[in-house]
C-alpha positions in Angstrom: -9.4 15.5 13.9 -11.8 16.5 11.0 -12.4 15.6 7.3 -9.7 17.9 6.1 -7.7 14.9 4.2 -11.2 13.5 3.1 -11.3 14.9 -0.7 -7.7 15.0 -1.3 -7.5 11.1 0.1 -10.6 10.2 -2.3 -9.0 11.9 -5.2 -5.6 10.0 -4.6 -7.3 6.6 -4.8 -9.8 7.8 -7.8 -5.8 8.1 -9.7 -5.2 4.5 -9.0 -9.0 2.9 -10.0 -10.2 5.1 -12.2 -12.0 3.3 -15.5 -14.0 0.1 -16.2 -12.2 -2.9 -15.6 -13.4 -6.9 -16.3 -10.4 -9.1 -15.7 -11.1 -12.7 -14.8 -8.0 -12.9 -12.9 -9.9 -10.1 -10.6 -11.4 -11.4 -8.4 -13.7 -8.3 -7.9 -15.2 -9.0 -11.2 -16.9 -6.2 -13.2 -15.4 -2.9 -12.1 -15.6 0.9 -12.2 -13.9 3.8 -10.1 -12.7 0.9 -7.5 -16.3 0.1 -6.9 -17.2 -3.3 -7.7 -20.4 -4.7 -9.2 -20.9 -6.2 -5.4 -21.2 -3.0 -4.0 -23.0 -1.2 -6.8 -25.6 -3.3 -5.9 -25.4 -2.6 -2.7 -25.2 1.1 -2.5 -26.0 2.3 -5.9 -28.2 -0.2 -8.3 -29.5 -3.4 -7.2 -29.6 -4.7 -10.2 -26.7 -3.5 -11.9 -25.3 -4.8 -15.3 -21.9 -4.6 -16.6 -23.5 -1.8 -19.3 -24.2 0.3 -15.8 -20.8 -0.4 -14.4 -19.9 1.2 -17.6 -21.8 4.2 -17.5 -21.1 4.1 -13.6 -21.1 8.0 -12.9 -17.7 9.6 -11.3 -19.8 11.1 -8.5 -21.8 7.9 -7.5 -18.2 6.1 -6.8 -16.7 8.6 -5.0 -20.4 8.8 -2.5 -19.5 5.1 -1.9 -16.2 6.1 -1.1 -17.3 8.8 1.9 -19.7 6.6 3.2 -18.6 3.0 2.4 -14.8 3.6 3.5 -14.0 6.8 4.7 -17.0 7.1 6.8 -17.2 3.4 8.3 -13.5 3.3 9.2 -14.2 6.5 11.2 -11.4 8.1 9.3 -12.1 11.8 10.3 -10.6 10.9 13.6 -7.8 9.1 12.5 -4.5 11.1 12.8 -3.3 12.9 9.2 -1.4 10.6 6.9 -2.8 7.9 9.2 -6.0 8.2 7.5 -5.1 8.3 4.0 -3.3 5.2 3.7 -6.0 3.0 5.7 -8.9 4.7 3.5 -7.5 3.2 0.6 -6.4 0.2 1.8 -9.9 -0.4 2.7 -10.9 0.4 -0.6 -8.6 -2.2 -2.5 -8.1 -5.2 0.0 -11.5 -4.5 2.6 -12.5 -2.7 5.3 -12.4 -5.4 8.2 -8.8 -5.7 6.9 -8.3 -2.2 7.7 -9.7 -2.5 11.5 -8.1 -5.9 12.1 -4.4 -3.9 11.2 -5.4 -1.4 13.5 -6.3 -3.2 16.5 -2.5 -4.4 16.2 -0.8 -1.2 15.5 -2.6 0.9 17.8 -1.2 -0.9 20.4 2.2 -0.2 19.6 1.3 3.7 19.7 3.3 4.4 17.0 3.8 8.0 15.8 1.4 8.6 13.0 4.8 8.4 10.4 5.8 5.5 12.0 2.5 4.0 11.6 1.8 4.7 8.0 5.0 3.0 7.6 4.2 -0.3 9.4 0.7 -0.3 8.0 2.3 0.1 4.4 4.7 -3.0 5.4 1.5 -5.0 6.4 -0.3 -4.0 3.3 2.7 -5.3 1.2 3.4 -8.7 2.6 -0.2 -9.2 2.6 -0.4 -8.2 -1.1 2.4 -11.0 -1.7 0.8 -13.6 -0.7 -2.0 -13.1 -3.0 -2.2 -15.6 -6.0 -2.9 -12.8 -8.2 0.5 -11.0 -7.1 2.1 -12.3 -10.1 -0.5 -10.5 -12.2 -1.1 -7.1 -10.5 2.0 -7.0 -7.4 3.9 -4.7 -10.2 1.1 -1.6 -9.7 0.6 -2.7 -6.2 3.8 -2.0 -5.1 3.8 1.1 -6.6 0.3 2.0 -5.3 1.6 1.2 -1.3 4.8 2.9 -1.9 2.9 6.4 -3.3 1.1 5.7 -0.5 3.5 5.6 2.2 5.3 9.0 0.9 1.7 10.2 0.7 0.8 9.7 3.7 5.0 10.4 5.3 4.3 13.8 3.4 0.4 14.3 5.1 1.5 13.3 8.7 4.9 14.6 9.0 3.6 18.3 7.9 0.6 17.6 10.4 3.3 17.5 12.8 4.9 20.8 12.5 8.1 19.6 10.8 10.1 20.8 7.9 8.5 17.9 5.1 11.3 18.2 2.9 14.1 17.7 4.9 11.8 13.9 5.6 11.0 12.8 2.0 14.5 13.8 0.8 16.3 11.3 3.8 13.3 8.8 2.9 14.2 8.7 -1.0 17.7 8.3 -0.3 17.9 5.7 2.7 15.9 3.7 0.0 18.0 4.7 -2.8 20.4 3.0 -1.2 18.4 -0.3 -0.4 17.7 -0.8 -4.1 21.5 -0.5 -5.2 22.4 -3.0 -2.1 19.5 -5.6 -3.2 20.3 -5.0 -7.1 23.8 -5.5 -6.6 23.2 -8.7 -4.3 20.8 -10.3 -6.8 23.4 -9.6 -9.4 26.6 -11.4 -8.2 24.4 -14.3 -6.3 24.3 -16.3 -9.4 27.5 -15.8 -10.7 29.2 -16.3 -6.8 27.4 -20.0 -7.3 28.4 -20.6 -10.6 31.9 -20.7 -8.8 31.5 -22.8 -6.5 33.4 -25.8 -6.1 30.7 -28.8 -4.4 30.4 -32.5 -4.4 26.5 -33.3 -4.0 24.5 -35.5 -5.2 21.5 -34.6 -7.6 18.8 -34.0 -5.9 21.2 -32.0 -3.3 22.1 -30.0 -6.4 18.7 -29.2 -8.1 17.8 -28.1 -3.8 20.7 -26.0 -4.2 20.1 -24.3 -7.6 16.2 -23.9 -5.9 18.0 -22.2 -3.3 19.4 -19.8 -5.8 17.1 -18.9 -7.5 14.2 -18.0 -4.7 17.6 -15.7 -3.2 17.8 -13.9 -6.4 13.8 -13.7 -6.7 13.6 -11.8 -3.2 16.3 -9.5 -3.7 15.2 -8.6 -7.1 11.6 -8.3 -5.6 13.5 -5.8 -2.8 15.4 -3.7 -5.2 11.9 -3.2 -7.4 10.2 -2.3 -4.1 12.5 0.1 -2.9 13.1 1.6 -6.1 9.5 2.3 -6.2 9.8 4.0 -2.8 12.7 5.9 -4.0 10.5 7.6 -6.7 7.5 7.8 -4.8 9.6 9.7 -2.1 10.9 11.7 -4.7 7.5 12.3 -6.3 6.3 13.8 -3.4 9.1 15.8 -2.4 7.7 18.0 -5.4 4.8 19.3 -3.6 6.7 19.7 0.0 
């Protein structure tokens, strides 16, 4: 393996965390180019202020990057695709998150496609159970599913085989997922609105609970597959 997916891998990140960002709800706090004030300190100015995560230079973040992420998770020998989507999962959720992932996925000896795949699943059901989903899970789940066809697109082409042919079944399989879960989270309340039941109260309100967490998850799986639909389609553009 070499470093031939290093720039194109930094620059694909850099599109998600470009800009200054200070949101409370972030738990990163005070933020520029994905690098947080933490690790400013750490590798660029000890004492940084939010005024120099402003003026943060372009090419300072993406140094960090090389040697902070792409560097310490050894990424030049990971396998194409394979590579790209753990480098920036280490940049947006940690680097010993990154390694612990691995240890479980190398074991499976995936195919570098299928692993990109089951690293993008573990990457979304960790995002969900973050209490901040509710605030950033919409661009999250569009980050991991550009991802995925990102790294589909880099790993399948690695391989020899015809990309298109790949992205094109990919956006279509979940084409189909998000018309299935749409159409699903659509009738559920009306098919319960029907329904003829004696219950008591509290039986009822556990019910209507019931409901309503069906309707949020296949809501939640037609916007997720939806996203992979474009994304697939997205990169079937530069096959």
């Amino acid at each position: 393996m070499t470093a031939i997916n290093r720039e194109v891998a930094i620059s694909k990140t850099l599109s998600y965390e470009g800009g200054f960002t200070n949101r409370r709800e972030d738990p990163g706090g005070p933020t520029n180019w994905g690098i947080t004030i933490h690790d400013a300190r750490l590798h660029w100015k000890p004492d940084a202020t939010i005024k120099d995560m402003k003026a943060m230079p372009k090419s300072v973040a993406i140094e960090i990057y090389r040697q902070k992420y792409w560097a310490k998770l050894d990424c030049d020998a990971r396998p194409s695709g394979v590579d790209a989507v753990e480098f920036d999962t280490g940049v947006n959720s940690g680097v010993g998150r990154v390694i612990q992932w691995r240890n479980r996925l190398d074991q499976q000896r995936l195919s570098p496609t299928a692993y990109v795949k089951a690293h993008c699943a573990k990457r979304s059901s960790f995002l969900h159970s973050l209490r901040t989903f509710s605030v950033f899970g919409a661009g999250w789940s569009r980050r991991v599913a550009d991802l995925e066809a990102f790294g589909v697109r880099l790993a399948t082409g690695a391989a020899g085989k015809p990309v298109a042919p790949v992205l094109k079944r990919e956006a279509e399989r979940h084409a189909k997922r998000a018309i299935a879960h749409s159409t699903v989270a659509a009738s559920t309340p009306m098919a319960a609105h029907g329904l003829q039941f004696d219950l008591t109260a509290v039986s009822g309100w556990v019910f209507v609970i019931m409901v309503s967490v069906s309707v949020v998850y296949f809501v939640w799986n037609a916007v997720h597959a939806s996203h992979r639909t474009d994304a697939y389609q997205a990169q079937l553009t530069k096959a």
